[in-house]
LODOBA-296822 format. One record per residue (C-alpha): residue in three letters; x, y, z. Coordinates in steps of 0.001 Angstrom, whole numbers. Each point is the difference from the previous one (the first is absolute). Example, Ala and Ser with C-alpha at 12.3 -4.5 7.8 and 13.67 -1.06 7.14 Angstrom:
<atoms>
<atom type="Ala" u="12300" v="-4500" w="7800"/>
<atom type="Ser" u="1370" v="3440" w="-660"/>
</atoms>
This chain:
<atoms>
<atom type="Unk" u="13177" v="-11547" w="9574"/>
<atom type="Unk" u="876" v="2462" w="-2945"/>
<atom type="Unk" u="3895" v="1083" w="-485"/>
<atom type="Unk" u="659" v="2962" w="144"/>
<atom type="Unk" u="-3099" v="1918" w="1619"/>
<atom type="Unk" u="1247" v="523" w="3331"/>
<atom type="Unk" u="2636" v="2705" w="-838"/>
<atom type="Unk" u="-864" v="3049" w="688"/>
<atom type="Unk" u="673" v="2995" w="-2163"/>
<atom type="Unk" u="1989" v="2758" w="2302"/>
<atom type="Unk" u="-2847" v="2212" w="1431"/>
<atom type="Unk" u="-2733" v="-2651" w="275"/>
<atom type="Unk" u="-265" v="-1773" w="3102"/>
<atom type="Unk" u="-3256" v="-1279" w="-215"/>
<atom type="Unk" u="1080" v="-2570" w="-2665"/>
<atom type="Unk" u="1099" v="-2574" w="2509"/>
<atom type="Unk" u="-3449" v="521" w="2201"/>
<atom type="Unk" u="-2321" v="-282" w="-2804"/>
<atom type="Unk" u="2320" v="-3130" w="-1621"/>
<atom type="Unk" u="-339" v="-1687" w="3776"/>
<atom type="Unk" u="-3688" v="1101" w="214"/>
<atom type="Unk" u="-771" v="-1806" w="-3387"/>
<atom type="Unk" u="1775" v="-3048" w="1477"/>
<atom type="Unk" u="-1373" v="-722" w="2561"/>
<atom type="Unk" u="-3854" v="329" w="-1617"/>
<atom type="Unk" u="1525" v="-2950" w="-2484"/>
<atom type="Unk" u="-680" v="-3231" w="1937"/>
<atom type="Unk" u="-3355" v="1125" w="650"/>
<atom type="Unk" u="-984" v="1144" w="-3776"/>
<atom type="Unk" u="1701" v="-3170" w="-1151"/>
<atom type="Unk" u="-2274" v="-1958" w="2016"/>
<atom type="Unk" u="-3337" v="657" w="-1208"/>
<atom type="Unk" u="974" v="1037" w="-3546"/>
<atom type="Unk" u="-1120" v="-3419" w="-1551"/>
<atom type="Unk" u="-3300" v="562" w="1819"/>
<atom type="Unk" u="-801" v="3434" w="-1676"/>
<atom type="Unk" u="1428" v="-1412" w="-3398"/>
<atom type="Unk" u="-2298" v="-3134" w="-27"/>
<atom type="Unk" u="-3078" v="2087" w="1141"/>
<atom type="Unk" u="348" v="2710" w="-1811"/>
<atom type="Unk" u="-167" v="2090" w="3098"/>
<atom type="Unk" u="1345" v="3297" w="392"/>
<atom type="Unk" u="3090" v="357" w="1910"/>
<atom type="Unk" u="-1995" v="2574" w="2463"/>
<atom type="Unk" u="1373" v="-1863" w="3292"/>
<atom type="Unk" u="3146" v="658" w="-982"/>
<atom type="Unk" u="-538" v="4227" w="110"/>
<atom type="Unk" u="-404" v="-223" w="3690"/>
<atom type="Unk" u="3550" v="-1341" w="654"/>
<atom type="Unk" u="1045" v="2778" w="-2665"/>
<atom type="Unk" u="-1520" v="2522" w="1817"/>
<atom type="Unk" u="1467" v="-1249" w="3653"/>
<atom type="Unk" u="3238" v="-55" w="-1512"/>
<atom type="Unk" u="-7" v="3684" w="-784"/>
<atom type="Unk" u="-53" v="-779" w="-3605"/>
<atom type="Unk" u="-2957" v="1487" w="-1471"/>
<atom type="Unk" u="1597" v="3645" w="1054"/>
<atom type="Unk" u="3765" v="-909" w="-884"/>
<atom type="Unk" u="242" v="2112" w="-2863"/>
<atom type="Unk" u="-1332" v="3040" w="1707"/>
<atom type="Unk" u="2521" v="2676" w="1092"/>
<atom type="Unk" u="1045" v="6" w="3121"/>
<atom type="Unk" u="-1259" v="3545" w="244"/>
<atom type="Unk" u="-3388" v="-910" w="-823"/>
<atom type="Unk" u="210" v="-2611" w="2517"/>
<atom type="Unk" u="1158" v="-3151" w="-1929"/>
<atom type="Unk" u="2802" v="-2036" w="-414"/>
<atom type="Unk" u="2190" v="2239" w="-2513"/>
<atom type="Unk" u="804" v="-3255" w="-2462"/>
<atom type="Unk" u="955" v="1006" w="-3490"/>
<atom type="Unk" u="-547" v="-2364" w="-2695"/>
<atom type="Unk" u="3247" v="-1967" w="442"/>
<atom type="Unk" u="-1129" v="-1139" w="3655"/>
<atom type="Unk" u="-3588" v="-482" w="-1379"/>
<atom type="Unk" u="753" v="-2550" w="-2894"/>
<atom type="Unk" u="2351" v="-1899" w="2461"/>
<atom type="Unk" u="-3248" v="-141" w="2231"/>
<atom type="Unk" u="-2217" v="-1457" w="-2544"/>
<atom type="Unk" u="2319" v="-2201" w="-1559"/>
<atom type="Unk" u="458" v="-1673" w="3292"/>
<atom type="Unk" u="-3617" v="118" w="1"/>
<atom type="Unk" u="-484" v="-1882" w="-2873"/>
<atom type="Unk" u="2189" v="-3036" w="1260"/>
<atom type="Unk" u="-3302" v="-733" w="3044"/>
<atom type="Unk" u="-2180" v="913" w="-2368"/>
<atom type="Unk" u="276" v="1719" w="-3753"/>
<atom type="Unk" u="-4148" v="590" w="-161"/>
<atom type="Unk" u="537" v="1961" w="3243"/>
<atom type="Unk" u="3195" v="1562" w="-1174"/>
<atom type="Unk" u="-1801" v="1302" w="-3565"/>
<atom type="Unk" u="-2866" v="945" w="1802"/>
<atom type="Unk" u="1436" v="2795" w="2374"/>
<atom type="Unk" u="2664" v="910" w="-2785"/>
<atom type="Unk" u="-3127" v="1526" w="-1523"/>
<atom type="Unk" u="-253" v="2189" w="3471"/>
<atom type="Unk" u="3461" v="337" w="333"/>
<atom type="Unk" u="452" v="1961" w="-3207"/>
<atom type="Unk" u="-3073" v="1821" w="568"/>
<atom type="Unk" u="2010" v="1565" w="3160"/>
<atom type="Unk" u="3330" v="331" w="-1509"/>
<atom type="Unk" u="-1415" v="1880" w="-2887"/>
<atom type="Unk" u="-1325" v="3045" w="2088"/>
<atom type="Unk" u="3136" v="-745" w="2727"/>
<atom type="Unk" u="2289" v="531" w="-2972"/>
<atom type="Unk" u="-1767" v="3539" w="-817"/>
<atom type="Unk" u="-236" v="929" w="3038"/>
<atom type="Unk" u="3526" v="-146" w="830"/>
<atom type="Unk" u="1203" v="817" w="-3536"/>
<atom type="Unk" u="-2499" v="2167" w="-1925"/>
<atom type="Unk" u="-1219" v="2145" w="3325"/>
<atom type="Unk" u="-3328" v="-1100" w="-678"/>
<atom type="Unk" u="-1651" v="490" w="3153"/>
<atom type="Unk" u="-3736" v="-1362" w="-987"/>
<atom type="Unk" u="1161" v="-3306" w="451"/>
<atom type="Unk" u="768" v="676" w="3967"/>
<atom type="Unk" u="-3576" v="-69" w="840"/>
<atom type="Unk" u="-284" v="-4032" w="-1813"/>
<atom type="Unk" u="3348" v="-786" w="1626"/>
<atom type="Unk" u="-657" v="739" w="3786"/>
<atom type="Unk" u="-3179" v="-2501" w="-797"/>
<atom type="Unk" u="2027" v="-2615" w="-1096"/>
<atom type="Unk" u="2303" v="493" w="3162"/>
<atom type="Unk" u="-3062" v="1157" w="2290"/>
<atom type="Unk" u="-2820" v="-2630" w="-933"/>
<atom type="Unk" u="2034" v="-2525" w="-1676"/>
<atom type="Unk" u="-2157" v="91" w="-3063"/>
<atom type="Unk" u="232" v="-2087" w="-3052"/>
<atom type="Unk" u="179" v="2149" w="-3394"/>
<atom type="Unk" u="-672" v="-2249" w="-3271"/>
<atom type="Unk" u="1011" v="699" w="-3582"/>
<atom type="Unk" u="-1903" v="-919" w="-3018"/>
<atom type="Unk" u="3062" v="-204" w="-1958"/>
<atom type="Unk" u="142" v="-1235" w="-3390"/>
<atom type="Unk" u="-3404" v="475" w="-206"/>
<atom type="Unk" u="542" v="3690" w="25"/>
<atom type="Unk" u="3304" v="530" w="-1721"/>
<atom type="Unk" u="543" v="2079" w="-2363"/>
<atom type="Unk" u="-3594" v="-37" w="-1807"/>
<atom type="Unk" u="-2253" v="500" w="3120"/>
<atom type="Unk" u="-2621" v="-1654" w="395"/>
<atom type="Unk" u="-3739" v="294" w="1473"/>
<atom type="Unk" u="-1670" v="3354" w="-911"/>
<atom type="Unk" u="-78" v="3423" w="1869"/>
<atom type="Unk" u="-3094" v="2306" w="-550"/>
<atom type="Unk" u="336" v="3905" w="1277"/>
<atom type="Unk" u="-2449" v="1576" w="2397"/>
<atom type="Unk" u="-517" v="2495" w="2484"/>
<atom type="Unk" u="2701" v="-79" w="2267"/>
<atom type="Unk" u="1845" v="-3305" w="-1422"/>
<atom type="Unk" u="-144" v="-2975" w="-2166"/>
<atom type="Unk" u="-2377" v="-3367" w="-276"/>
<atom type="Unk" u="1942" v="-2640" w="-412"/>
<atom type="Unk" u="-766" v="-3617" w="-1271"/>
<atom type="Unk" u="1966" v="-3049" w="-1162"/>
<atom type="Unk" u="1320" v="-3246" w="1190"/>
<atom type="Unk" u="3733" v="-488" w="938"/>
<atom type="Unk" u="1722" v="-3190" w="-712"/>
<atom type="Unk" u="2901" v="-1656" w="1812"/>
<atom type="Unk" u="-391" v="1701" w="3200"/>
<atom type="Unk" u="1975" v="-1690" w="2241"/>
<atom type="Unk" u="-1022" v="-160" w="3510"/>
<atom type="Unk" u="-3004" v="1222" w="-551"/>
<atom type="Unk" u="-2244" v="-1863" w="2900"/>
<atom type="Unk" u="2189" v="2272" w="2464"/>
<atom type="Unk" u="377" v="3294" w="-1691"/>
<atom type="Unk" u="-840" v="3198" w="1149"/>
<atom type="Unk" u="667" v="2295" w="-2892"/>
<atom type="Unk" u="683" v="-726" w="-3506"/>
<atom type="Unk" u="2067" v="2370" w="-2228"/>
<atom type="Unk" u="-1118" v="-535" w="-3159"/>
<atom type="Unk" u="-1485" v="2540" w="-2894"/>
<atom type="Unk" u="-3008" v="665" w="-2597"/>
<atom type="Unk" u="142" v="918" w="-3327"/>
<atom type="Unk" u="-1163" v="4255" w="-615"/>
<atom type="Unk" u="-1465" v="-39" w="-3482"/>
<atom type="Unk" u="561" v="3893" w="-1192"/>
<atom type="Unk" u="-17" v="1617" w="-3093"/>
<atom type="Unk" u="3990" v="578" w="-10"/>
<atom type="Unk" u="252" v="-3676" w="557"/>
<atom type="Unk" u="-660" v="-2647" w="2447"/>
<atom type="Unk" u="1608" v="791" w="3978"/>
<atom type="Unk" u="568" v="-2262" w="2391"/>
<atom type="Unk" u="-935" v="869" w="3726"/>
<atom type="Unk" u="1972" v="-1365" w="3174"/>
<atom type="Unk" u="-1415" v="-415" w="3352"/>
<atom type="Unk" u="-819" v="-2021" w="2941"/>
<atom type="Unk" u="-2546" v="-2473" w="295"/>
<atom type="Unk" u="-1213" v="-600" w="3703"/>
<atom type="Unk" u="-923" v="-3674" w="-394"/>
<atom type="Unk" u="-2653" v="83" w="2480"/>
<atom type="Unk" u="-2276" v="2211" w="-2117"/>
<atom type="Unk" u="-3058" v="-1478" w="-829"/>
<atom type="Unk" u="917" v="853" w="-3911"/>
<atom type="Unk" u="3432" v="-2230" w="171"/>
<atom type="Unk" u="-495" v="-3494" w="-19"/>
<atom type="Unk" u="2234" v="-2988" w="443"/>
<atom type="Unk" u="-619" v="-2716" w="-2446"/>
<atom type="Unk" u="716" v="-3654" w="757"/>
<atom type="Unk" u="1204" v="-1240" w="-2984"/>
<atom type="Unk" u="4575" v="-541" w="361"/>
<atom type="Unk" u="178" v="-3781" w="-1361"/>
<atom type="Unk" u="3408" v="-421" w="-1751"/>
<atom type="Unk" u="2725" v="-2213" w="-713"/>
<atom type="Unk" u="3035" v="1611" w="2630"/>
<atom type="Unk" u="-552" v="2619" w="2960"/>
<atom type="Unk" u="-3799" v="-1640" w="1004"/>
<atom type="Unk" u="440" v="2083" w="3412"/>
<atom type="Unk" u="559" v="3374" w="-964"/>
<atom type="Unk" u="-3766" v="908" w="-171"/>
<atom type="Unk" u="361" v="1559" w="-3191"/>
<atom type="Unk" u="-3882" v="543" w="-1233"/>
<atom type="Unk" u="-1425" v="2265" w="-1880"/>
<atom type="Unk" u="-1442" v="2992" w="1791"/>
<atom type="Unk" u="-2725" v="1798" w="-993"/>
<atom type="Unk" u="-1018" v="3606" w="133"/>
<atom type="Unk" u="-3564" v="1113" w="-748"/>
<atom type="Unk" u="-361" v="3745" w="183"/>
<atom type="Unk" u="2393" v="838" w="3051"/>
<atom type="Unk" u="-16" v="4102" w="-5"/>
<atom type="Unk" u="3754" v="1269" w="-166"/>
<atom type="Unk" u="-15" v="3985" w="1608"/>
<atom type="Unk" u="2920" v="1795" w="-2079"/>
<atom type="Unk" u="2155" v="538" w="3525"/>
<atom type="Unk" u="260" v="-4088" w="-338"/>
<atom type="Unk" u="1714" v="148" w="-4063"/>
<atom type="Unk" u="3452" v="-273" w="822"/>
<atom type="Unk" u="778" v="554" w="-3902"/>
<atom type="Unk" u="-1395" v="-189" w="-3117"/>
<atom type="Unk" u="1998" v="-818" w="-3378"/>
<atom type="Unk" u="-104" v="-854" w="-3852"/>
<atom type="Unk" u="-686" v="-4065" w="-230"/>
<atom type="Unk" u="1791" v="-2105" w="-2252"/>
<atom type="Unk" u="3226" v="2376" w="1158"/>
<atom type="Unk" u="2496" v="-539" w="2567"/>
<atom type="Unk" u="-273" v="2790" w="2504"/>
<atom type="Unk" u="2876" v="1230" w="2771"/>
<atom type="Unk" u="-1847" v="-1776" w="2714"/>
<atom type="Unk" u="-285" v="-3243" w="-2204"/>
<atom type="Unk" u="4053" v="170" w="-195"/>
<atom type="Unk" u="-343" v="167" w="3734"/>
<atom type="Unk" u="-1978" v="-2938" w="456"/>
<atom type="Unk" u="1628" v="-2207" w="-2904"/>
<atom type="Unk" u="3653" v="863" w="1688"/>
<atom type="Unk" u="-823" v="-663" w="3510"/>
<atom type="Unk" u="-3062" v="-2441" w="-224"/>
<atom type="Unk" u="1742" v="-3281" w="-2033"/>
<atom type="Unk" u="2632" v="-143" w="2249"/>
<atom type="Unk" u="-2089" v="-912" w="2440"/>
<atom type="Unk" u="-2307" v="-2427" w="-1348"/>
<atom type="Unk" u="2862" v="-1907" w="-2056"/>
<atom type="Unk" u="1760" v="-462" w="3268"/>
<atom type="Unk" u="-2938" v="-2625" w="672"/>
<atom type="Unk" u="708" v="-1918" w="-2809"/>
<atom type="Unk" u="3823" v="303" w="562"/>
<atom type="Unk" u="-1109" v="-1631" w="3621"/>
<atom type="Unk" u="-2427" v="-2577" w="-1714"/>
<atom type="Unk" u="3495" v="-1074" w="-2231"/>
<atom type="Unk" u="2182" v="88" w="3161"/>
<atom type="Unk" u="-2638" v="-2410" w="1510"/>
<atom type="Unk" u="-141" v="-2787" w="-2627"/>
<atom type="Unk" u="3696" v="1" w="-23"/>
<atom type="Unk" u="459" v="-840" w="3705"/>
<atom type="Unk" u="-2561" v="-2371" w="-609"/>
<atom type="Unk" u="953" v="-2111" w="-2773"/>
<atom type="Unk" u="3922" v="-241" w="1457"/>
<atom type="Unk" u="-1695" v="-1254" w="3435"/>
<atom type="Unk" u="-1490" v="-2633" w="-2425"/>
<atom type="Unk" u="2823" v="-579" w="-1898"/>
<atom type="Unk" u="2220" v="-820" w="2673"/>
<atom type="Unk" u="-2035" v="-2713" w="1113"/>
<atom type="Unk" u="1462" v="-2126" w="-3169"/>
<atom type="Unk" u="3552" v="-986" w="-1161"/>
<atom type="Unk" u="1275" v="3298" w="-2706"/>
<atom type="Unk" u="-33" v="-965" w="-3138"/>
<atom type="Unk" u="1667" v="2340" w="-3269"/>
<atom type="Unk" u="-3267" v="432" w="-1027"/>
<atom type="Unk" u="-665" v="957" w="3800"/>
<atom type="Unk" u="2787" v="2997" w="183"/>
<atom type="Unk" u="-1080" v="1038" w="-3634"/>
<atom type="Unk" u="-3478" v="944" w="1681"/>
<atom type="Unk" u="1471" v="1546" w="2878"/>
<atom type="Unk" u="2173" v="2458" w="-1802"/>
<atom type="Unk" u="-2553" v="1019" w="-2401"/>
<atom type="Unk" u="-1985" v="712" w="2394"/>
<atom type="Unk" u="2109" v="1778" w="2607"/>
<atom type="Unk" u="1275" v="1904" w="-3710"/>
<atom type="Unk" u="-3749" v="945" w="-720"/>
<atom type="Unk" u="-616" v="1360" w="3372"/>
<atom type="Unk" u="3465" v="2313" w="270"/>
<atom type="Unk" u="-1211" v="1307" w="-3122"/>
<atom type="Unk" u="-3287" v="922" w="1436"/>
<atom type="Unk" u="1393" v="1239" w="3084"/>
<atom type="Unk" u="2357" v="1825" w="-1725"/>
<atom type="Unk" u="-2782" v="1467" w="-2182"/>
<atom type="Unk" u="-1837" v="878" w="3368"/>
<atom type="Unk" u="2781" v="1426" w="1010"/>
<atom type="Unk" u="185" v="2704" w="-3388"/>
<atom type="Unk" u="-3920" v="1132" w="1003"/>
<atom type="Unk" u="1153" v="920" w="3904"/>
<atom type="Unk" u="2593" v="2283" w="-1227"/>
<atom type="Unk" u="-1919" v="1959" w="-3152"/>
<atom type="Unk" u="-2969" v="782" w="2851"/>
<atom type="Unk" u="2657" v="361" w="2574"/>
<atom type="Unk" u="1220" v="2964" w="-2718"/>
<atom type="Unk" u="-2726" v="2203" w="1118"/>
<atom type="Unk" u="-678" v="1115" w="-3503"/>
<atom type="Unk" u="-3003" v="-1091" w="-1512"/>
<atom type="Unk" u="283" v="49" w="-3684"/>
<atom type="Unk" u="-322" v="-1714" w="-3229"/>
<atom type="Unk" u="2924" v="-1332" w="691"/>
<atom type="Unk" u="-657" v="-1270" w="3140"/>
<atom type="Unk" u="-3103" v="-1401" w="-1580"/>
<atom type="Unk" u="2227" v="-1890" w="-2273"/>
<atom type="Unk" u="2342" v="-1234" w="2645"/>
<atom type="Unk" u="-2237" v="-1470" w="2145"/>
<atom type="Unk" u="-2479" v="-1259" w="-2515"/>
<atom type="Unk" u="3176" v="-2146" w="-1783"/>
<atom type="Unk" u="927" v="-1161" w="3134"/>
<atom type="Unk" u="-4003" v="-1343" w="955"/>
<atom type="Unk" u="586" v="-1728" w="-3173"/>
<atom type="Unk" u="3208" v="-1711" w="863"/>
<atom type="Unk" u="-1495" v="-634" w="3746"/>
<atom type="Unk" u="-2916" v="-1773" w="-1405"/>
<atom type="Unk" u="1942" v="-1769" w="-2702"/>
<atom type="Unk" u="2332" v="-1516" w="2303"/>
<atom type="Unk" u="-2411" v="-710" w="2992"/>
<atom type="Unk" u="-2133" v="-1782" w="-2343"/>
<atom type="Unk" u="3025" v="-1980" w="-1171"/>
<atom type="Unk" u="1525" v="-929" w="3260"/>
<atom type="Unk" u="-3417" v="-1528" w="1252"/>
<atom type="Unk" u="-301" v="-2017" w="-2736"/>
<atom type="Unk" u="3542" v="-1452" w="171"/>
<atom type="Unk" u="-789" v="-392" w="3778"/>
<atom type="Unk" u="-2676" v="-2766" w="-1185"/>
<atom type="Unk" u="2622" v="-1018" w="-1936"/>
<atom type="Unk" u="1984" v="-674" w="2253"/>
<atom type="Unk" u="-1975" v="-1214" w="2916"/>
<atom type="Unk" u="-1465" v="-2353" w="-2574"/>
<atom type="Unk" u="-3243" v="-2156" w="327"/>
<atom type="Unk" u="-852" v="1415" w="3613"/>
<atom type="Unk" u="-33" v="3247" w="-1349"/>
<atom type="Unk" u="-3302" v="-862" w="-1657"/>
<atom type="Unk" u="-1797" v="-840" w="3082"/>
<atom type="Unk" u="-1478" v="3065" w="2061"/>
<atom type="Unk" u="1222" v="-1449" w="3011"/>
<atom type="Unk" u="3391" v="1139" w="-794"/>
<atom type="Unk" u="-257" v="3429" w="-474"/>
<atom type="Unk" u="1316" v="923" w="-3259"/>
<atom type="Unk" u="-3020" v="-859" w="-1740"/>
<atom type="Unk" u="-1963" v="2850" w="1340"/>
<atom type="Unk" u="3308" v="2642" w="-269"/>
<atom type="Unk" u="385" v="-1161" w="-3577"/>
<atom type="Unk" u="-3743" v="1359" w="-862"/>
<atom type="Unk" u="230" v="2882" w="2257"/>
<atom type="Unk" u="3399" v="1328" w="-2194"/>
<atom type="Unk" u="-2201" v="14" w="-2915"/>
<atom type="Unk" u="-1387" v="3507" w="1174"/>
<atom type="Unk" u="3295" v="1457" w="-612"/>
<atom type="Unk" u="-1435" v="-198" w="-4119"/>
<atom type="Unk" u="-2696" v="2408" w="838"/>
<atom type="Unk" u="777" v="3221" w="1210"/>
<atom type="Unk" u="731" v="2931" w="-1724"/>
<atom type="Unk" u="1947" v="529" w="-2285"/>
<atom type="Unk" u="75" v="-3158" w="-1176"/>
<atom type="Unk" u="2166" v="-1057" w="-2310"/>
<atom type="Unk" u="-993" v="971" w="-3745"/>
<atom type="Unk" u="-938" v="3998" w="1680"/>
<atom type="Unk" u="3759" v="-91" w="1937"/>
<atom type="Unk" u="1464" v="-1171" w="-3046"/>
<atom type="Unk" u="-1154" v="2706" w="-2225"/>
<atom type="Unk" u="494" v="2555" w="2899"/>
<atom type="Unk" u="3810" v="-1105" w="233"/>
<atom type="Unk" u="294" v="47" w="-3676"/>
<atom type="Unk" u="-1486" v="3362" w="-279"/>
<atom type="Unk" u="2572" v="1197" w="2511"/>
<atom type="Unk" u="2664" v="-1425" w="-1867"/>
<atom type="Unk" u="-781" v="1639" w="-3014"/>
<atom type="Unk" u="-800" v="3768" w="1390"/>
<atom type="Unk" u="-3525" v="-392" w="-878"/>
<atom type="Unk" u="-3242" v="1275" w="2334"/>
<atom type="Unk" u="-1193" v="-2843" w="2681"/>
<atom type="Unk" u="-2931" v="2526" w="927"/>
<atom type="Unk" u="-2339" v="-2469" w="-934"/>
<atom type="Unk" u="1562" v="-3637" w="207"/>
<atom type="Unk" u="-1361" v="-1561" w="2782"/>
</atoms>
């Protein structure tokens, strides 16, 4: 199991539940995680042990009748997760964030029309989706006013967990005469207009469900726009999500590293050490302090409570590092394990192409560089994304 999750930051008890919570679901993800990866199934199976464990509601306050987890105790959750099963682990990150977004204003910004979402989480266990990168910055899909609201259409890519989702937060794109607008709001996914798309074949994560959905016309009453904002700009509430949102999902690939590691020394044990042997080893144990490390430096900018561009910065260096070094101690896992490694049966194989995702989400590398750079030089990042 991960170092250093089970520690509890004074004040927060329910690290050490959620961490044993996680733990015990492992065994069982583990087991049928080469079934969903081979198949191409979605991980939905998996939800209903997520949901009996009292996870699906963790990151509610207590007040609102979850479990009061702050983001610490929730990446410690997923990136035990991620060592039963990383599609799994991805997949409710995406729901996971989606909570501690409007937990986090809740409790911080006073923003009291998140309550009502909240108790439904903790009340009816429901599954909130994101459509992420799809929607960054830029928007995407198109908004149309009318009387009383907006028609919205567009399809959402990357949605992960889609086949169990009950709302989607996602946006549209306002065309006005100042300048485009982007719209946020809900999505029930049980409207006729929203529609799930069967289409997530990819190299890594084949469980988490992560189609395309599409949205034909779905009427959006103005009570249901939680905000509306310039695209192509970062916003306060995009600060919010960038700070507290990464966090969470690189904890799965953090997990995902973690995995391969225990992994390839359970293989490499089996044979006589070579130099060679202990070279591989210490590179790779190296490459994974670093990424824990880098981990680490994301927890405590969102655990600043001050969303900002420099928060922004902070944890967006430190996905970069997480990814870089995740990557890099799966592949010197192989490396180490040697020829077994290449065979499915031992594990690796499938961990090695589900790290890959790591690459993908925003900001990636060439947008985080420029953002960092910008910082360092004084200059705007209003529009580096």
């Amino acid at each position: 199991m991960p170092d250093a999750v089970t520690t509890a930051p004074a004040g927060e008890a329910t690290l050490p539940d959620i961490i044993a919570s996680a733990t015990a679901l492992v065994p069982a993800l583990a087991g049928s995680a080469d079934g969903f990866d081979a198949s191409d199934r979605f991980v939905g199976d998996n939800y209903a042990l997520l949901k009996q464990a009292g996870l699906v509601e963790a990151g509610v306050p207590r007040e609102l009748g979850g479990g009061g987890a702050e983001i610490r105790a929730l990446a410690g959750m997923l990136r035990v997760l991620a060592h039963g099963c990383p599609s799994t682990a991805l997949a409710f990150s995406m729901h996971t964030h989606q909570v501690a977004v409007p937990a986090w204003r809740w409790r911080h910004r006073n923003v009291q029309a998140a309550e009502k979402l909240l108790r439904r989480v903790a009340d009816d266990r429901i599954i909130i989706l994101s459509s992420g990168g799809s929607d960054w910055l830029d928007g995407s899909g198109e908004a149309v006013r009318v009387e009383g609201g907006y028609r919205v259409s567009g399809r959402k890519v990357f949605s992960s967990g889609s086949p169990v989702g009950d709302i989607l937060m996602t946006g549209a794109i306002l065309h006005e005469a100042e300048g485009d607008s982007v719209i946020h709001f809900g999505a029930p996914m049980h409207a006729p207009e929203v529609r799930v798309l069967d289409n997530w074949r990819a190299l890594g994560m084949r469980g988490t469900g992560s189609n395309d959905i599409l949205i034909e016309n779905l009427f959006v009453p103005d009570a249901q726009v939680a905000f509306k904002r310039r695209a192509g700009e970062w916003h306060p509430v995009f600060q919010i999500i960038a700070t507290i949102a990464f966090p969470l999902v690189y904890a799965v690939y953090l997990g995902v590293a973690e995995r391969a590691r225990d992994l390839a020394i359970t293989l490499a044990k089996r044979r006589a050490a070579s130099e060679d042997t202990l070279n591989l080893a210490g590179r790779m144990d190296t490459a994974l302090r670093a990424a824990r490390l880098a981990h680490g430096w994301m927890i405590a900018a969102a655990e600043r409570n001050d969303p900002s561009d420099e928060s922004v910065n902070d944890v967006m260096t430190g996905r970069t590092l997480v990814a870089d070094h995740a990557i890099r101690t799966v592949e010197l896992a192989m490396e180490l394990a040697g020829g077994v490694a290449f065979q499915r049966q031992a594990g690796l194989e499938r961990l090695f192409r589900d790290v890959q995702g790591a690459r993908f989400h925003v900001l990636r590398q060439g947008p985080q560089a420029r953002y960092a750079g910008a910082m360092a030089l004084g200059l705007p990042v209003k529009t580096i994304y």
